[in-house]
C-alpha positions as CSV (number, residue, x, y, z in Angstrom):
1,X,-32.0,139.7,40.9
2,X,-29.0,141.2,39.6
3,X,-26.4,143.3,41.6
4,X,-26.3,146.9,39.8
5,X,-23.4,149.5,40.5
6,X,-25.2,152.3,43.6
7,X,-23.7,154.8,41.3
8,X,-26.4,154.4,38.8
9,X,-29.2,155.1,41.4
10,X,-29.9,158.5,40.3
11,X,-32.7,160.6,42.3
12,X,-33.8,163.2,39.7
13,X,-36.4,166.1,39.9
14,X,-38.1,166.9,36.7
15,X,-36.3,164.3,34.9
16,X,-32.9,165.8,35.8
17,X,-30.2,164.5,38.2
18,X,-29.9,166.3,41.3
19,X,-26.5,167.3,42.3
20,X,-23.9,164.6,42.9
21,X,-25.1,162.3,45.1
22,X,-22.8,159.6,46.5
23,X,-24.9,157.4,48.8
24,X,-28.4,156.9,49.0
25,X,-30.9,155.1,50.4
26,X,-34.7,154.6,50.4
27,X,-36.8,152.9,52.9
28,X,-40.7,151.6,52.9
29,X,-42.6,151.0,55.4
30,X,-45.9,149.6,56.1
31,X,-47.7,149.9,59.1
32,X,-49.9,146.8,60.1
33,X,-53.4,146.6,61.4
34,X,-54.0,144.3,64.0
35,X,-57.4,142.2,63.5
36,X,-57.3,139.7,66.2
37,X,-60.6,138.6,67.7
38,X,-61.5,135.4,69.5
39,X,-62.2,134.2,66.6
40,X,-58.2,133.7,65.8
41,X,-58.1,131.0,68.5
42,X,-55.4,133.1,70.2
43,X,-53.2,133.8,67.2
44,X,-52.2,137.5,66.1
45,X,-54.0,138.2,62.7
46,X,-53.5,141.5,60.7
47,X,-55.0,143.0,57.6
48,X,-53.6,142.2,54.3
49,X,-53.0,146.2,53.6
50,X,-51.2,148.3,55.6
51,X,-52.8,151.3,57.3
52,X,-50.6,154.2,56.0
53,X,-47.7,152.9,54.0
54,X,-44.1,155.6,53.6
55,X,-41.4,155.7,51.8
56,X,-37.9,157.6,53.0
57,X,-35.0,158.6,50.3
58,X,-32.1,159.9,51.9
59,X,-28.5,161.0,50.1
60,X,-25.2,162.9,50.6
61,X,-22.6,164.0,48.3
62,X,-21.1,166.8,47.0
63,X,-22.5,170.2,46.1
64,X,-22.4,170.7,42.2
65,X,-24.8,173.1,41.6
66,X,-27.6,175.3,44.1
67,X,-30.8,173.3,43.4
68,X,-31.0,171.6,46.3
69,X,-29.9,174.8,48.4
70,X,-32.7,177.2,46.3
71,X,-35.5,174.2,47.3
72,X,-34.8,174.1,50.9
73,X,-34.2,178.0,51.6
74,X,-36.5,179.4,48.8
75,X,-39.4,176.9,50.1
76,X,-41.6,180.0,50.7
77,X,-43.2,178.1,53.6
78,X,-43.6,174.4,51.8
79,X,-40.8,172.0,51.5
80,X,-43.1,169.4,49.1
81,X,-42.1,169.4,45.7
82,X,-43.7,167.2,43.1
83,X,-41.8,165.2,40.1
84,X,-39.1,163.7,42.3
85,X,-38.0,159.8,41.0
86,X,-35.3,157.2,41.6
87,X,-34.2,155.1,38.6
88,X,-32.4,151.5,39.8
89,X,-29.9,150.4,37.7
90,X,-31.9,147.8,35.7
91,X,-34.5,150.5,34.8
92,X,-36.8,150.4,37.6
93,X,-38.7,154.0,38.7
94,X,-40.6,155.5,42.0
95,X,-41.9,158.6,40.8
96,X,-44.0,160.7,43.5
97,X,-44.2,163.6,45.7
98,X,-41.9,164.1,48.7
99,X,-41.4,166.7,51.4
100,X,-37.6,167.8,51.5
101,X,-37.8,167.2,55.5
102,X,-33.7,168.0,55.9
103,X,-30.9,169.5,53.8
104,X,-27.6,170.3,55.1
105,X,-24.6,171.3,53.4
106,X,-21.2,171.7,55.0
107,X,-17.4,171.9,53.9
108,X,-14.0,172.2,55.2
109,X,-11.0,174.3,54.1
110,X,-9.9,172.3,51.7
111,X,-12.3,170.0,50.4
112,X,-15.9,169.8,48.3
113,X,-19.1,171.7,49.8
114,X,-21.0,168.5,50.3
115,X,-24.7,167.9,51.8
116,X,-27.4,165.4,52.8
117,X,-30.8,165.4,52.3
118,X,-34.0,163.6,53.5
119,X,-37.4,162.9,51.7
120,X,-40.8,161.9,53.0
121,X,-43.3,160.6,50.9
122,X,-46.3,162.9,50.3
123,X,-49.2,161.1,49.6
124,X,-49.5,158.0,46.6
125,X,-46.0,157.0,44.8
126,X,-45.7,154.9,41.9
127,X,-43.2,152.2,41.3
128,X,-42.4,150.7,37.9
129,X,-40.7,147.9,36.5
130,X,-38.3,148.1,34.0
């Protein structure tokens, strides 16, 4: 596979970037089901799916516009939102629905108004190659 530049990992909602995000990260994981019997002859053996799979995005940067801030305070009571994706560099997609499950913003005197954020997957994703 071929290194790409983190800047063009874009999270976007509706098709459009989301603020300006510096860093970001995303992380999957798959929790296994343990099928040992006696059968096994005393070795561990699991199912070939996982029981409930999730996938994480988190991100900081700097505040550019109030989207993020309207979906975590306006969330009248729900913090899922649908039509969330991350496009890789080479053209790759995961398009699903996540829960916003953290937003903070923060600044100092002199400096950006910057935030982080943290999203839970909500049920199936889909990933697609480029």
């Amino acid at each position: 596979m071929a290194a790409g530049k983190g800047r063009s990992l874009v999270l976007k909602k509706g098709g459009v970037a989301i603020a300006g995000i510096q860093t970001k990260a995303i992380s999957y994981a798959g929790e296994a089901i343990d099928i040992t019997s006696d059968d096994d002859s005393g070795y561990r053996t699991l199912l070939s799916s996982p029981g409930i799979e999730t996938l994480d995005i988190s991100g900081d940067g700097v505040t550019k516009n109030t989207t993020l801030r309207a979906l975590s305070l306006n969330s009248g009571g729900t913090t899922q939102a649908s039509d969330w994706s991350i496009e890789f560099p080479n053209g790759d997609t995961i398009t699903g629905n996540f829960n916003l499950t953290s937003y903070e913003e923060n600044g100092t005197h002199n400096d950006a108004v910057k935030f982080s954020l943290a999203l839970s997957s909500s049920g199936a994703w889909t990933y697609t190659a480029a």
